[in-house]
TIVEX-25534 format. One record per atom (N, C-alpha, C): residue number from 1; residue in one letter; chain; atom name; y negated, z negated, x. Coordinates in steps of 0.001 Angstrom, whole numbers, plus 524288, in hexadecimal, padded with zeros to 5 digits. Each point is the difference from the previous one (the first is absolute). Layout:
residues N
+-----+-----+-------+------+-------+-------+-------+
|   n | res | chain | atom |    py |    pz |    px |
+-----+-----+-------+------+-------+-------+-------+
| NUM |   A |     A |   CA |     Y |     Z |     X |
...
+-----+-----+-------+------+-------+-------+-------+
//
This chain:
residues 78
+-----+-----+-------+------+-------+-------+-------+
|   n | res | chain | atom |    py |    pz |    px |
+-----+-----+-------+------+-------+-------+-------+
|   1 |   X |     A |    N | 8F06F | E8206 | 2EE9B |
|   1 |   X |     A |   CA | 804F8 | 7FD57 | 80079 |
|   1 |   X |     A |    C | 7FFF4 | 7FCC7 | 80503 |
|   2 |   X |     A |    N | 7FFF0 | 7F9A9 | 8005D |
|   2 |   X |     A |   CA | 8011B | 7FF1B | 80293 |
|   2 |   X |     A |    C | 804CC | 7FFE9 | 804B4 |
|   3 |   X |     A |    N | 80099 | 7FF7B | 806D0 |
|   3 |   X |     A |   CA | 8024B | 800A3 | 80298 |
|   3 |   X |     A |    C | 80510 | 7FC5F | 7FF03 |
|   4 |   X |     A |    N | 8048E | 800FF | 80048 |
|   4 |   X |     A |   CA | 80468 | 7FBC0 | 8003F |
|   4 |   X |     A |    C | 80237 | 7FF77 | 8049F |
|   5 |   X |     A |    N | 802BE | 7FC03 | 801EB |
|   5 |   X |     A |   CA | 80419 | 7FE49 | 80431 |
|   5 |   X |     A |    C | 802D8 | 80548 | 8008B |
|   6 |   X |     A |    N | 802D7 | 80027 | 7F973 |
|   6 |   X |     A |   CA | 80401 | 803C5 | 80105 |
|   6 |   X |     A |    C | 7FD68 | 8055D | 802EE |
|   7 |   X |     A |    N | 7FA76 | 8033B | 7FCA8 |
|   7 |   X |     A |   CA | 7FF52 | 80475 | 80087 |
|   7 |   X |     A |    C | 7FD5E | 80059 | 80702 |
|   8 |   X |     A |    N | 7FD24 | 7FC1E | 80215 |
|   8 |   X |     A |   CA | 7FF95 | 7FEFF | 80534 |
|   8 |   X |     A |    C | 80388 | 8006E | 802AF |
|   9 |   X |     A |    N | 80528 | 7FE1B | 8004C |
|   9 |   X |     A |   CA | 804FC | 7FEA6 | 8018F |
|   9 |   X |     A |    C | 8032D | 8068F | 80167 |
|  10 |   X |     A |    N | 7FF9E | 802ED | 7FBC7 |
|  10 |   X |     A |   CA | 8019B | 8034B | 7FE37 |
|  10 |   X |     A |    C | 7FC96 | 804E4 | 8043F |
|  11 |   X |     A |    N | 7FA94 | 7FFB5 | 7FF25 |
|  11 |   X |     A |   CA | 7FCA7 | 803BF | 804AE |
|  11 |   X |     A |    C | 80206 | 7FDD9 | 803F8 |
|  12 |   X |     A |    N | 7FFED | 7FC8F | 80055 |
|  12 |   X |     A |   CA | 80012 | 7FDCF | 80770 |
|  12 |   X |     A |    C | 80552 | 80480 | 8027B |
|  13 |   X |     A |    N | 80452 | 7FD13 | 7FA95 |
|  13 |   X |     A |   CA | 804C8 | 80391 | 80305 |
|  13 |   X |     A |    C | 8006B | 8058A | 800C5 |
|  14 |   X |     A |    N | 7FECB | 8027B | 7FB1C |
|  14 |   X |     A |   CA | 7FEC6 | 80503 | 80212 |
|  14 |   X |     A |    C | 7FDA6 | 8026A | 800E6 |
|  15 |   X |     A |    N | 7F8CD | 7FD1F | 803F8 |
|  15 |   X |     A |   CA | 7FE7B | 8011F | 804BE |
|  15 |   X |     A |    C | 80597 | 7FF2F | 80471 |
|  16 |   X |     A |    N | 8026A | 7FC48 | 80031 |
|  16 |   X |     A |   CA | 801F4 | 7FE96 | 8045B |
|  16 |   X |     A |    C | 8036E | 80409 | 800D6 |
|  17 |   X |     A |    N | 803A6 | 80218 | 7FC43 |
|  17 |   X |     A |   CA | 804D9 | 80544 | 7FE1F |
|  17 |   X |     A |    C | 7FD4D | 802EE | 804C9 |
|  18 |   X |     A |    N | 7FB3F | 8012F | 7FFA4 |
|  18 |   X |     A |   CA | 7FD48 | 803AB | 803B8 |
|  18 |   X |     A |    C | 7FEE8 | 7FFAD | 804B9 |
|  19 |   X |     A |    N | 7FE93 | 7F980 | 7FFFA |
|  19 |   X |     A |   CA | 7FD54 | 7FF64 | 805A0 |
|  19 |   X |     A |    C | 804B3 | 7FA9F | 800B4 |
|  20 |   X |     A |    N | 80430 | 8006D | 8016A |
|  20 |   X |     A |   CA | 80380 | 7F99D | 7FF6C |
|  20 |   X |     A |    C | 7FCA6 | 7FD8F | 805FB |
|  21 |   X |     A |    N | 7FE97 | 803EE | 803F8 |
|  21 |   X |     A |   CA | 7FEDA | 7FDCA | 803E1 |
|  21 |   X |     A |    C | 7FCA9 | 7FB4C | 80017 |
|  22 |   X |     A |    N | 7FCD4 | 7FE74 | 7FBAF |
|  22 |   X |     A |   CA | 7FB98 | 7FE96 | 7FF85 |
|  22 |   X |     A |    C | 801B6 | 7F932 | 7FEAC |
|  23 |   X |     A |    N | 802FC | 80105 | 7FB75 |
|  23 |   X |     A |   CA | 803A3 | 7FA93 | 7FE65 |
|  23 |   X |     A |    C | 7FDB3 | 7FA47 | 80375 |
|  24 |   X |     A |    N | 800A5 | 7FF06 | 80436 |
|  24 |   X |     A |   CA | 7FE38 | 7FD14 | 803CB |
|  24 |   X |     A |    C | 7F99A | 7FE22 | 7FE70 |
|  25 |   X |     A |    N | 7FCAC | 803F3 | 7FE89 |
|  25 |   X |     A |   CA | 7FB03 | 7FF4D | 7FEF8 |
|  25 |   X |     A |    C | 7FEE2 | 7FDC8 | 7FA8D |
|  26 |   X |     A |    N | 80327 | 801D8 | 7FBE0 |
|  26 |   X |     A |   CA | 7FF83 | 7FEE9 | 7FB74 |
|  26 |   X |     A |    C | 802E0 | 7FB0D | 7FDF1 |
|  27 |   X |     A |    N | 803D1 | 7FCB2 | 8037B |
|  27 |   X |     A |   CA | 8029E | 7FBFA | 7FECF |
|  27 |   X |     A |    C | 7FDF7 | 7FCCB | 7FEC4 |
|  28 |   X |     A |    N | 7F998 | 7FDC7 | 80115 |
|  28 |   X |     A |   CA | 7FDA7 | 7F9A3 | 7FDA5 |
|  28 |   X |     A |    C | 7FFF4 | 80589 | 7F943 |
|  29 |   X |     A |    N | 7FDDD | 80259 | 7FEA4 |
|  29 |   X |     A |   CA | 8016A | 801C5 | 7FCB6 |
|  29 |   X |     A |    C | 802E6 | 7FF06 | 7FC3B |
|  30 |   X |     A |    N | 80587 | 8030F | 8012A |
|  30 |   X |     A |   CA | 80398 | 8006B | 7FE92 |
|  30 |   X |     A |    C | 8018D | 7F97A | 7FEF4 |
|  31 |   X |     A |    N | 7FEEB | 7FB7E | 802DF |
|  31 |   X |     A |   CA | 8024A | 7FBA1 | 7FFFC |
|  31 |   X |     A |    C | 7FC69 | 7FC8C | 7FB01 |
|  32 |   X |     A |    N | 7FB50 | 801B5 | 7FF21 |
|  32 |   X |     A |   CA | 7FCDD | 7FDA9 | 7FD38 |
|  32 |   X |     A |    C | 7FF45 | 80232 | 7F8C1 |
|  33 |   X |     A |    N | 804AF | 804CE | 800DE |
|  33 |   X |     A |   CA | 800CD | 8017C | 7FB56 |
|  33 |   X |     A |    C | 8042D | 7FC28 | 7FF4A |
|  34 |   X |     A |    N | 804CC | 7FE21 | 80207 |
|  34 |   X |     A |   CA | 80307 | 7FB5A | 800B7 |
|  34 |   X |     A |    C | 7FF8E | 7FB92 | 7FD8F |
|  35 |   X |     A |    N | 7FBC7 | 7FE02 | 8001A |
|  35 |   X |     A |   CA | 7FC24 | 7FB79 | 7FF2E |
|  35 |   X |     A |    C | 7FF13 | 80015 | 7F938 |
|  36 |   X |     A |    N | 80047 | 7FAE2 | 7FE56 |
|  36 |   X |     A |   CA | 7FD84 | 80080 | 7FAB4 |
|  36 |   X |     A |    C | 7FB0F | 800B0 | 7FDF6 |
|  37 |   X |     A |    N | 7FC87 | 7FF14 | 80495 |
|  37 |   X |     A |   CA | 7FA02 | 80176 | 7FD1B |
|  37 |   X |     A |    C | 80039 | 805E7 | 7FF37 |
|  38 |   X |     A |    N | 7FC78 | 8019F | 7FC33 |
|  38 |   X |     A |   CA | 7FF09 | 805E7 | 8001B |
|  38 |   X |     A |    C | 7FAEF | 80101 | 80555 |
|  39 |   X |     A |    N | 8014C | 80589 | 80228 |
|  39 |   X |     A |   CA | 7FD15 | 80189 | 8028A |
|  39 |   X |     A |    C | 7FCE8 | 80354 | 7FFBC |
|  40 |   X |     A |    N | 7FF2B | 80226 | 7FAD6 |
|  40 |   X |     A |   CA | 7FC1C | 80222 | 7FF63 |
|  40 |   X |     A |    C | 7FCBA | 7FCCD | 7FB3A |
|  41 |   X |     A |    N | 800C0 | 7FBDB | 80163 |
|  41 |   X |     A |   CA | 7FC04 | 7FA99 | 7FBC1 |
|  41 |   X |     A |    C | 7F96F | 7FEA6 | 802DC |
|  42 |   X |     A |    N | 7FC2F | 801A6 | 7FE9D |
|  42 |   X |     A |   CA | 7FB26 | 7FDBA | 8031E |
|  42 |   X |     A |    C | 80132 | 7FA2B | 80175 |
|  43 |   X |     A |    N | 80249 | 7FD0F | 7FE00 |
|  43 |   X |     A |   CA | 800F9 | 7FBE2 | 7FFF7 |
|  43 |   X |     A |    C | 804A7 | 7FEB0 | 80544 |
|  44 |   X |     A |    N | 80136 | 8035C | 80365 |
|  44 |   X |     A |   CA | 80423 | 7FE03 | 80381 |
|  44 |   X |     A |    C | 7FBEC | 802BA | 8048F |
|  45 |   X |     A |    N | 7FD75 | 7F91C | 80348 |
|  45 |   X |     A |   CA | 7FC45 | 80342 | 80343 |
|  45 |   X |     A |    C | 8003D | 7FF65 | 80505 |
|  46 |   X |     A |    N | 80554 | 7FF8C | 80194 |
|  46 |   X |     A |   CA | 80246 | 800F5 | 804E8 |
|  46 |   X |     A |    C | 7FF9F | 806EA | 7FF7A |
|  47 |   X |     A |    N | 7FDE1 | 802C0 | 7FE5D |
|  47 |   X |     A |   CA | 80223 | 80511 | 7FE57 |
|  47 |   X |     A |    C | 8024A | 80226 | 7FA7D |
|  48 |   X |     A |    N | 7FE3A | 8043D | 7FEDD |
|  48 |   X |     A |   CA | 80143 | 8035A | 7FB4B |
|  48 |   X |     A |    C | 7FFA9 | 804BF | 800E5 |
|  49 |   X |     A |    N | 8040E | 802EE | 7FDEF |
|  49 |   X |     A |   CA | 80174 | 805F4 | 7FE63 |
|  49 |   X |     A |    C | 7FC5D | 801A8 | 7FC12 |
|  50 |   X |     A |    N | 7FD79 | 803F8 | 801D1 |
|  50 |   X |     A |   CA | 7FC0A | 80286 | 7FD3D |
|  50 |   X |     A |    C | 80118 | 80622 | 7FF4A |
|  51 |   X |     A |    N | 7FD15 | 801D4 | 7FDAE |
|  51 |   X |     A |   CA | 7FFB6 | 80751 | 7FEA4 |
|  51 |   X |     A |    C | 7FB49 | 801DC | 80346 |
|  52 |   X |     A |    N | 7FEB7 | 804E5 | 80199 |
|  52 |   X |     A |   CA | 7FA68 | 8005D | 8029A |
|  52 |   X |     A |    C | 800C7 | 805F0 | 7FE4C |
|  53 |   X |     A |    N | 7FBA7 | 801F3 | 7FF0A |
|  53 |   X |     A |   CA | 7FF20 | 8072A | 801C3 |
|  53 |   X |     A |    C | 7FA7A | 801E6 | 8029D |
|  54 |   X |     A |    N | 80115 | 80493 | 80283 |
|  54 |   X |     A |   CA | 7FBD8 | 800F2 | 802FF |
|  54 |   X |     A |    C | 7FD76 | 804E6 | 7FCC1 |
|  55 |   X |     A |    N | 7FB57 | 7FF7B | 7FE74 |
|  55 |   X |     A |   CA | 7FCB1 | 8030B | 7FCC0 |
|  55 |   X |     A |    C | 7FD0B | 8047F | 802AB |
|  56 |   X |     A |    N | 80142 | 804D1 | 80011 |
|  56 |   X |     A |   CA | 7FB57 | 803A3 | 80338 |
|  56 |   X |     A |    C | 7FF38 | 803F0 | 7FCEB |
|  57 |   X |     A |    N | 7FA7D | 80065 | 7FFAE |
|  57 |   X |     A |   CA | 7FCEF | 80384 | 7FD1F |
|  57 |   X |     A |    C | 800F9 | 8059C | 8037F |
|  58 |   X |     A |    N | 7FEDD | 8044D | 7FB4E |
|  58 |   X |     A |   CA | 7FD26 | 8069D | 80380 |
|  58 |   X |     A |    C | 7FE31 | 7FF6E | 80542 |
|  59 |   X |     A |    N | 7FBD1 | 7FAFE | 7FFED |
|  59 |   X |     A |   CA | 7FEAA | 801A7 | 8055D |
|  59 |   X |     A |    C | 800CA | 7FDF4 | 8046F |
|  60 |   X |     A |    N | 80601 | 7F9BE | 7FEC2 |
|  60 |   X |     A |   CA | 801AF | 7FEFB | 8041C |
|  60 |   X |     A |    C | 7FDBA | 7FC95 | 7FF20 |
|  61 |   X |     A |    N | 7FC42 | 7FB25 | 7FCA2 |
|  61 |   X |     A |   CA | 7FE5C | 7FAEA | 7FFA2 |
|  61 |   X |     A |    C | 80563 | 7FD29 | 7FEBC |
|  62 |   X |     A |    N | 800D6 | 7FAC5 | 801C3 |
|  62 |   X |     A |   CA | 8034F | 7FDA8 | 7FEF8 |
|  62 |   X |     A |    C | 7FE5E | 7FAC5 | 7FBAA |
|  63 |   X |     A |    N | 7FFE3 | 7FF7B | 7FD2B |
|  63 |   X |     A |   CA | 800EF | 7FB66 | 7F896 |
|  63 |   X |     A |    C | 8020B | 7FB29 | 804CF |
|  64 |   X |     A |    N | 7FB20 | 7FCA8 | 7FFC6 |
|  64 |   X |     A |   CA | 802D6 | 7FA6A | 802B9 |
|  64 |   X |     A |    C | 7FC44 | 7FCB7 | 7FB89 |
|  65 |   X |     A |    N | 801CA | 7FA3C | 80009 |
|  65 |   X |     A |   CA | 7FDE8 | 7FC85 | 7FA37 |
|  65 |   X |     A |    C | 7FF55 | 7FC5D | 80409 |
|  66 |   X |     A |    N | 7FBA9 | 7FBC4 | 8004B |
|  66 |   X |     A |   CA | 80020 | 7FBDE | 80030 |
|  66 |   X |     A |    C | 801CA | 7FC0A | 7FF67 |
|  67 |   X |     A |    N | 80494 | 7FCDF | 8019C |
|  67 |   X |     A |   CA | 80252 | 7FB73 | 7FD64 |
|  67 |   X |     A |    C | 7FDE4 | 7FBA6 | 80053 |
|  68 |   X |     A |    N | 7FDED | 7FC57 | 7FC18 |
|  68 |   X |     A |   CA | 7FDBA | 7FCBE | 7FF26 |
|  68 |   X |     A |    C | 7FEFC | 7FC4C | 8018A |
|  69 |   X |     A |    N | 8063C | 7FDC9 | 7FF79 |
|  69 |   X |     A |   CA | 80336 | 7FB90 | 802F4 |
|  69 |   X |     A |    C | 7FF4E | 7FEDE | 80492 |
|  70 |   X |     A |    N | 80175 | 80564 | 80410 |
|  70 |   X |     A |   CA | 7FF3C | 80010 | 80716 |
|  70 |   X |     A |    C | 7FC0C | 8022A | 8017C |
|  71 |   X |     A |    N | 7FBBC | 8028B | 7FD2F |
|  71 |   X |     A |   CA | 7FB8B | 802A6 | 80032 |
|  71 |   X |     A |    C | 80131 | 80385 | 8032D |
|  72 |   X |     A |    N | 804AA | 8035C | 8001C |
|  72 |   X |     A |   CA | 802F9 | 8037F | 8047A |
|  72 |   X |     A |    C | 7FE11 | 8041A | 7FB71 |
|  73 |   X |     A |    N | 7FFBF | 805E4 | 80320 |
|  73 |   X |     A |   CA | 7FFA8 | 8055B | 7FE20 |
|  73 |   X |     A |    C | 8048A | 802C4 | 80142 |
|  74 |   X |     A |    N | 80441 | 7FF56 | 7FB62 |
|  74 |   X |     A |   CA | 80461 | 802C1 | 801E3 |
|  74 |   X |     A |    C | 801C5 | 804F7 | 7FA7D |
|  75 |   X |     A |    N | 804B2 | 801C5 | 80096 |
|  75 |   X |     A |   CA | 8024E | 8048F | 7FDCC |
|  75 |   X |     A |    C | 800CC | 7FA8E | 7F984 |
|  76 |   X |     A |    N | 7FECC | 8052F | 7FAAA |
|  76 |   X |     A |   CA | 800A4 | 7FDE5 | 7FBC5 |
|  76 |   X |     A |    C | 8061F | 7FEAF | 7FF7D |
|  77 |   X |     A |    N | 8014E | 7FBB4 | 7FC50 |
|  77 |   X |     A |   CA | 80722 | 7FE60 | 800FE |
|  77 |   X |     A |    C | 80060 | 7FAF7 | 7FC3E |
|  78 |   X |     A |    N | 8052A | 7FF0C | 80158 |
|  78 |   X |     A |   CA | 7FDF9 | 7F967 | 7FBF1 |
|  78 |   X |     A |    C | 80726 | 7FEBC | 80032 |
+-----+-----+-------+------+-------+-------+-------+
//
């Protein structure tokens, strides 16, 4: 399932319920859900909202993928 404005919109706030202190940090955020481009579009490349998880095996190896694009070795996500 792809990410939406709304369902982004929706975490942000109630992370914030928890942490409101933070608000200040998350505002280009919060302001760019505002905005009509989508932000979690590969296609908006001032930046995009992505998913990530951190993979660890039994013995404490951590699952990192190659990305193609930036030839960066980071956490699997999309």
């Amino acid at each position: 399932m792809p990410l939406s404005p709304d369902h982004i919109r929706t975490s942000v706030e109630t992370y914030l319920t928890r942490h409101p202190h933070e608000r200040a940090q998350l505002a280009d955020l919060l302001g760019a859900l505002d905005r009509p481009t989508d932000i979690a579009s590969r296609s908006t490349f001032t930046g995009h909202v992505a998913c990530g998880a951190i993979v660890i095996d039994p013995l404490g190896r951590v699952l990192q993928v190659l990305h193609l694009a930036s030839g960066k070795v980071l956490a699997p996500g999309g």
